[in-house]
C-alpha positions in Angstrom: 5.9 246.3 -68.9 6.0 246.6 -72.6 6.4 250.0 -72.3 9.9 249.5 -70.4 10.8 246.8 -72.6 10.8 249.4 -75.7 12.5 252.3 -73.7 15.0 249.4 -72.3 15.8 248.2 -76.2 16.2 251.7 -77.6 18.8 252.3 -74.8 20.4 249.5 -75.7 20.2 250.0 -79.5 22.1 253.7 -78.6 24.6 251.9 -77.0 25.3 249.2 -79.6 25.5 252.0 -82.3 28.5 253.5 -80.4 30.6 250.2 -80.0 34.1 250.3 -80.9 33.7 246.9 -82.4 31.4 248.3 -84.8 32.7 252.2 -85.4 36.4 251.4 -85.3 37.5 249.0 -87.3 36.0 250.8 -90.9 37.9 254.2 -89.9 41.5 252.6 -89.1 44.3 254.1 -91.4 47.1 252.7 -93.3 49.9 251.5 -91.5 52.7 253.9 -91.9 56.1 252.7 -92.9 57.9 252.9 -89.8 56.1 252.1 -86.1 52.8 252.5 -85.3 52.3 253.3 -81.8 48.8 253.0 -80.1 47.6 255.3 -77.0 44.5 256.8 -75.9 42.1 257.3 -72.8 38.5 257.0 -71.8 35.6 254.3 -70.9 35.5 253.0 -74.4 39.8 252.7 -74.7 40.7 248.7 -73.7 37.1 248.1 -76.4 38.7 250.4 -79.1 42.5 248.8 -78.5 41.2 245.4 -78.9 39.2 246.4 -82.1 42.4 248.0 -83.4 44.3 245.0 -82.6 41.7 242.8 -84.5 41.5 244.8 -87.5 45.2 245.5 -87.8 47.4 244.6 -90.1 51.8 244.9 -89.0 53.1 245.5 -85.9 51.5 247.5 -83.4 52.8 248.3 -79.8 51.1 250.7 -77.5 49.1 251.3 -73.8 45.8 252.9 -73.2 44.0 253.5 -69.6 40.4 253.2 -69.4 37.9 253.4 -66.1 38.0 250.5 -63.4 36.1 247.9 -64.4 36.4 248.2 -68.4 39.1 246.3 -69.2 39.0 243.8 -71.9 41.8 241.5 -73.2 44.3 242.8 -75.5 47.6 240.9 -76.6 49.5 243.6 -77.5 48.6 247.0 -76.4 48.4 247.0 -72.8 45.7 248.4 -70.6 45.3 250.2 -67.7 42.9 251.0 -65.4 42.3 254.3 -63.4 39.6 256.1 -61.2 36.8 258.8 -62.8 36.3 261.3 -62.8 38.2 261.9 -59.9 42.0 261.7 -60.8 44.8 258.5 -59.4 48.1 258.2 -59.2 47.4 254.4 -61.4 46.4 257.4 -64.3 49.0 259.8 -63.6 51.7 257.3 -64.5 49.9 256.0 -67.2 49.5 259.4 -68.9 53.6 259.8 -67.7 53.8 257.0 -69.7 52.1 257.5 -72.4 53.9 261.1 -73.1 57.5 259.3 -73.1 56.2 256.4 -75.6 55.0 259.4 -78.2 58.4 261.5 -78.0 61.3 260.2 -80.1 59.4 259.5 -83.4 59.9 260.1 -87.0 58.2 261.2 -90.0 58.3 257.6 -91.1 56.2 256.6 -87.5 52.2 257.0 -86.8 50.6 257.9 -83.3 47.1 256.1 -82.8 45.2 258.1 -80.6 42.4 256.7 -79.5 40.2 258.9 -77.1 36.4 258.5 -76.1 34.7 259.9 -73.0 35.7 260.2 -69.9 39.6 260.6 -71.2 39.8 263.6 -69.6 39.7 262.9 -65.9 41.4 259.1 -66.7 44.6 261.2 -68.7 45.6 262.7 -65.4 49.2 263.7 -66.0 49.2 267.4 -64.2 52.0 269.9 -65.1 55.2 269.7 -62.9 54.3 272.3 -60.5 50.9 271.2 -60.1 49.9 268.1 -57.3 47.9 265.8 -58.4 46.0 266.0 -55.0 45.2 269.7 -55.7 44.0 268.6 -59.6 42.2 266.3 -57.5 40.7 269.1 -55.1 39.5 271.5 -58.1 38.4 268.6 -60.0 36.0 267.9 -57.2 35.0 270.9 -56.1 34.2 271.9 -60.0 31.7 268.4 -60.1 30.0 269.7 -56.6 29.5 272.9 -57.8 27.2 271.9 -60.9 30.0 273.0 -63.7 29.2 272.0 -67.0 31.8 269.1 -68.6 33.1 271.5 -71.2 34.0 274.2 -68.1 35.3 271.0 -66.2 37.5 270.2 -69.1 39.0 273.6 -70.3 40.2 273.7 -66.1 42.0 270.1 -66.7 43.7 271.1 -69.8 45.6 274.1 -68.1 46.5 271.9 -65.2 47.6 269.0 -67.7 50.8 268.4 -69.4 49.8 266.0 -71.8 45.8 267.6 -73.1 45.4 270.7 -75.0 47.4 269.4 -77.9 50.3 268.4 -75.5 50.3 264.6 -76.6 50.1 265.7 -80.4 53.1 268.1 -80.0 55.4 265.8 -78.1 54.8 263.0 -80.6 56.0 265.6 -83.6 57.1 265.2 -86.5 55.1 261.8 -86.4 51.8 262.0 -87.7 49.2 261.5 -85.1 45.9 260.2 -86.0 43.5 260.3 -83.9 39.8 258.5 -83.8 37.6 259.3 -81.2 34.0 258.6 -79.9 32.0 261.5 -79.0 30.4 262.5 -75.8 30.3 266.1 -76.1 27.9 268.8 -77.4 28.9 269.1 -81.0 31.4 266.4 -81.1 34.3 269.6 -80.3 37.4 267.8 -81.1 38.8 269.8 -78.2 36.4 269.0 -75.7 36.5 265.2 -76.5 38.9 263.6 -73.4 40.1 267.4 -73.5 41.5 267.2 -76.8 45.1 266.0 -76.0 46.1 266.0 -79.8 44.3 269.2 -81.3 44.8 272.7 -80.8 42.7 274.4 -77.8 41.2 277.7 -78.4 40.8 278.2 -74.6 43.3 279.8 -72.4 44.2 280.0 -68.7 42.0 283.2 -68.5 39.2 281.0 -69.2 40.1 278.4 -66.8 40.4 281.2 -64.3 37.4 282.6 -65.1 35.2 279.5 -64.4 36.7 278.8 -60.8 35.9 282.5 -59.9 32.1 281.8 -61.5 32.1 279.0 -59.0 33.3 280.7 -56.2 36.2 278.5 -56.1 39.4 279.3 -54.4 42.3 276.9 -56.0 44.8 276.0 -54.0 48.5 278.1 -53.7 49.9 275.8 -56.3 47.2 275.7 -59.0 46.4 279.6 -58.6 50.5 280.1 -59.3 50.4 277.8 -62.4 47.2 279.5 -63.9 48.7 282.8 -63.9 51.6 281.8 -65.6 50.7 282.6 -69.6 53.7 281.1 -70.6 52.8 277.4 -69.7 49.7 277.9 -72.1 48.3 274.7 -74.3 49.0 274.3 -77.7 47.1 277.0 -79.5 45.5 276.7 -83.6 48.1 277.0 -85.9 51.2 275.5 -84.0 53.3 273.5 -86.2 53.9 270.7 -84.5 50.0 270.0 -85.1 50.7 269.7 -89.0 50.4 266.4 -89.4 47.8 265.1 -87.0 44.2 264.2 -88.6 41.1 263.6 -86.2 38.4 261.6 -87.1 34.8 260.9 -85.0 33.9 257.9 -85.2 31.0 257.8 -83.3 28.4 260.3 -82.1 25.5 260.9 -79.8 22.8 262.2 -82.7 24.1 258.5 -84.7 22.8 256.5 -81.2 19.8 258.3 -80.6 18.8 258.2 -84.4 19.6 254.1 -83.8 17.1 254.4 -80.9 14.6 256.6 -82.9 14.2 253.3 -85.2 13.6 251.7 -82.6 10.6 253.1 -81.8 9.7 253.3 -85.1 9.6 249.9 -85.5 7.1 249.7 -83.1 4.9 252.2 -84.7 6.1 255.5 -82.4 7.0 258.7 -83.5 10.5 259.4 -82.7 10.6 263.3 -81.8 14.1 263.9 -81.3 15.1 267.3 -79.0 18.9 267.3 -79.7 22.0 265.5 -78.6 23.5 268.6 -76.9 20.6 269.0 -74.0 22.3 270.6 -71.0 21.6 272.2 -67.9 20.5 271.5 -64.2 19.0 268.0 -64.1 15.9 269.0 -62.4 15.3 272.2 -64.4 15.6 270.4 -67.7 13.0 268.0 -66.3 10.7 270.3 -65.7 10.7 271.8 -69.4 10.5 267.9 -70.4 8.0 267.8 -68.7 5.6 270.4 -70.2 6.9 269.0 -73.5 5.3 265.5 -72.7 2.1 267.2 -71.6 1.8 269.2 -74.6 2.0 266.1 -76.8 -0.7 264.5 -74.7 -3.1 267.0 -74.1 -2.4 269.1 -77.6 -1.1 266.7 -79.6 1.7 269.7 -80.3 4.6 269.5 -81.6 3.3 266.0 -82.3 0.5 263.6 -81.6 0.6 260.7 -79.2 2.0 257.5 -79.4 5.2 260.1 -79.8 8.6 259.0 -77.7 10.8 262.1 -76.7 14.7 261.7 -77.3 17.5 263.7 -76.6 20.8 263.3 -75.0 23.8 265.7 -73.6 24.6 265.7 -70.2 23.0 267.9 -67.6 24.7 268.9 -64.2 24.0 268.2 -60.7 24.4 271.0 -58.2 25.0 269.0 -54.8 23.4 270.0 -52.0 22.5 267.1 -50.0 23.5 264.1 -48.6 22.1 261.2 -50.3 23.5 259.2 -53.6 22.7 259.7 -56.8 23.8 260.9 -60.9 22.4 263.0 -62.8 20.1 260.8 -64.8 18.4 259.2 -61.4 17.7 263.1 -60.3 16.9 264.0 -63.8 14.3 260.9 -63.7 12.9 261.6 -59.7 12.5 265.5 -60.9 10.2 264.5 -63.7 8.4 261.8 -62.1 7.2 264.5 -59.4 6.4 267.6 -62.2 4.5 264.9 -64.5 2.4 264.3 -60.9 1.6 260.3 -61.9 0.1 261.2 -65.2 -1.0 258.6 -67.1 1.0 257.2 -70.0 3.8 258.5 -69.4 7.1 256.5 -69.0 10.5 257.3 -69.0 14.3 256.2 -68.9 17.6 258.0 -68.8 20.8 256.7 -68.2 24.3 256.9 -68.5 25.8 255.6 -71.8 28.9 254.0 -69.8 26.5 252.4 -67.2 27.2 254.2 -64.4 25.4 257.2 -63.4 27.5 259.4 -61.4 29.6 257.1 -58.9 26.9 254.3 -58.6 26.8 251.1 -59.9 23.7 251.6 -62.1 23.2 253.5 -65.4 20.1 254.8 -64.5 16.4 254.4 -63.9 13.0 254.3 -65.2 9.8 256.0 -64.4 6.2 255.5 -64.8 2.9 256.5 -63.9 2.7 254.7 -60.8 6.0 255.8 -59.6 5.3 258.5 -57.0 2.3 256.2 -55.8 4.3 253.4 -55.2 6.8 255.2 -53.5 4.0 256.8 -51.1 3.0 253.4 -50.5 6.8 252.4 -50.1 6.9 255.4 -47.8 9.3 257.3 -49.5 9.2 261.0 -50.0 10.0 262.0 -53.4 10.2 265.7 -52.5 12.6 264.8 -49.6 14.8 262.6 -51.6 15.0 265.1 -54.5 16.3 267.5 -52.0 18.7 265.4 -49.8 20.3 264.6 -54.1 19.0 260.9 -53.1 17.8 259.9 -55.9 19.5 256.5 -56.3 18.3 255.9 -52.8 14.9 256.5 -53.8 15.0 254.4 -57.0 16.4 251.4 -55.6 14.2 251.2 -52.8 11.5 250.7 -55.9 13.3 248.4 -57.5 13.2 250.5 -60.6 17.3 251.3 -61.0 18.6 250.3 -64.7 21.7 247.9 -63.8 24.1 247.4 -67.0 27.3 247.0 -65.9 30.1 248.6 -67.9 29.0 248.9 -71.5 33.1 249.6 -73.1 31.6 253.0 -74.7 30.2 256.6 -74.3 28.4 258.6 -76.1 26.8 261.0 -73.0 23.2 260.7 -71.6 20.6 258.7 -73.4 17.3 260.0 -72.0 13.6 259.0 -73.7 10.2 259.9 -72.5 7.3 257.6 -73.9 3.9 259.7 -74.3 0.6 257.6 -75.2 
């Protein structure tokens, strides 16, 4: 148990690095002479509007939409909520209204963008000839497939009217400023909630190109509007971008370095693999894997106690039937290539608390995981293959349960080696 207890408090230490309570308030700008007008999108917005709204200073008016079930209480900038990653009309008209609060402003006026993971599929505001139940359709059949989030996102943006630098360009000549919390492989600007107020180096050839790596065939509409060049996003250098500033306020390497002293504390050695790990769940497992056995068998790259950290999100390819996220499958895929070694334990979850569609943000492992489960009589293998792994977890009574945690900094994975 006190192995849990550590991997438990250094996911909870990640977590509480990437609050907006604690990341927003020191990076909020001046208040400009004219209106300041607050919007923004993801799992951390309604946290980060009510840390604006406690930390600022004038008259502020605005609306931000955030995930079902992370709404906090704001007095003046109102929130809504919306379904991810699969898009809703309760988004669309959000977004709709978001893009008509923006246009209209002067030099005088500031745009508060405020933009954290999971924007991308909650600013759902397709472009006129596009359905949203088509965005809809490609947006699942690119989550199916196993697509990574940045080829997820650069698809959205060319179906959106309002990412890709849409938002920033409507809102000109009022400077935008944008702070945003990080859930992407390099902290990208452009990937983070699909960059609605920066410039996007993609185009629609790229979007094209990753439905046709999937083997995806878009519907009529969304075929149409991606071979149309002329309805590109904004592109580097457009002037109507010269007076927006974007500033990350909060990152996955700054949570897992919280975690990593952690551990520390408790006289482990933090050996931290990257905050960009990606891939398909059960194949990056497996390398884990051989990591964690290296440490304890060679003491290479370091010597045991030693805990393992990295974040990034990996990719599901679904196959089967049962329920599950990409942390749980991640975890059930390294229980059964670690084979009930001793001293190993793991957990990996969701930085939002919810892996996937569940209700839990992930799980934990140990050594007597795939024994208990035999004893349980649960197949591992069998579960792993039906995509089950939530099934399998909560049958042990081993899920991670969090509730919404108002942030989202990606995947939080740690793998404890004595």
């Amino acid at each position: 148990m006190m192995q849990r207890q550590l991997l438990r408090r250094m996911f909870d230490a990640a977590v509480a690095a990437a609050s907006a309570d604690k990341c927003v308030p020191r990076a909020l700008p001046p208040a400009p002479p004219g209106r300041t007008v607050v919007v923004g999108a993801g799992k951390a917005a309604a946290a980060m509007a009510r840390a604006v709204e406690d930390h600022w200073n004038g008259p502020i008016e605005g609306l931000v939409v955030t995930h079902t079930g992370h709404r906090v209480p704001t007095r003046r900038i109102e929130v809504v909520e919306a379904t991810h990653p699969l898009p809703d009309q309760a988004g669309r008209a959000a977004a709709e209204r978001m893009l008509a609060m923006v246009q209209g402003l002067g030099s005088d006026d500031m745009v508060l963008c405020l933009a954290s993971g999971g924007g991308s599929g909650l600013l759902a505001l397709p472009s006129t000839d596009v359905p949203i139940e088509d965005k809809r359709l490609v947006s699942a059949q690119l989550l199916r497939c196993g697509a990574s989030a940045g080829e997820i996102n650069t698809v959205r943006k060319h179906l959106s009217a309002i990412k890709g630098g849409r938002l920033a360009a409507a809102a000109a000549p009022a400077r935008v400023v944008t702070l945003a919390i990080s859930d992407v492989p390099g902290d990208d600007p452009a990937a983070i909630a699909s960059g609605p107020t920066v410039p996007d180096p993609t185009t629609f050839a790229d979007a094209r190109a990753v439905l046709a790596r999937y083997g995806i065939t878009p519907p009529s509409a969304v075929a149409r509007h991606l071979a149309d060049e002329r309805r590109e996003s904004i592109k580097p250098g457009d002037p109507r971008l010269a007076n927006v500033v974007f500033e990350t306020v909060a990152t996955p390497q700054q949570s897992l370095e919280a975690a990593a002293m952690v551990a520390m504390s408790a006289g482990i050695l933090p050996l931290m693999l990257g905050d960009a790990i990606e891939g398909e769940a059960r194949e990056v497992a497996r390398v884990m894997a051989g990591i964690a056995r290296s440490v304890q068998r060679h003491r290479q790259p370091v010597p045991p106690p030693a805990v393992l950290i990295s974040g990034g999100e990996t990719t599901v390819t679904v196959r089967g039937g049962g329920k599950g996220g990409r942390n749980t499958e991640f975890l059930l895929a390294l229980a059964l290539a670690l084979e009930g070694r001793p001293g190993i334990h793991a957990i990996a979850c969701d930085s939002d608390g919810s892996d996937g569609t569940e209700t839990n943000a992930g799980a934990m492992i140990g050594p007597t995981t795939l024994a208990r489960a035999a004893a349980a009589g649960l197949d591992a293998k069998a579960r792993l293959a039906d995509n089950d792994a939530y099934g399998f977890f909560a049958a042990l009574g081993d899920l991670v349960v969090t509730g919404p945690t108002l942030t989202n900094f990606s995947d939080f994975r740690a793998i404890l080696v004595e």
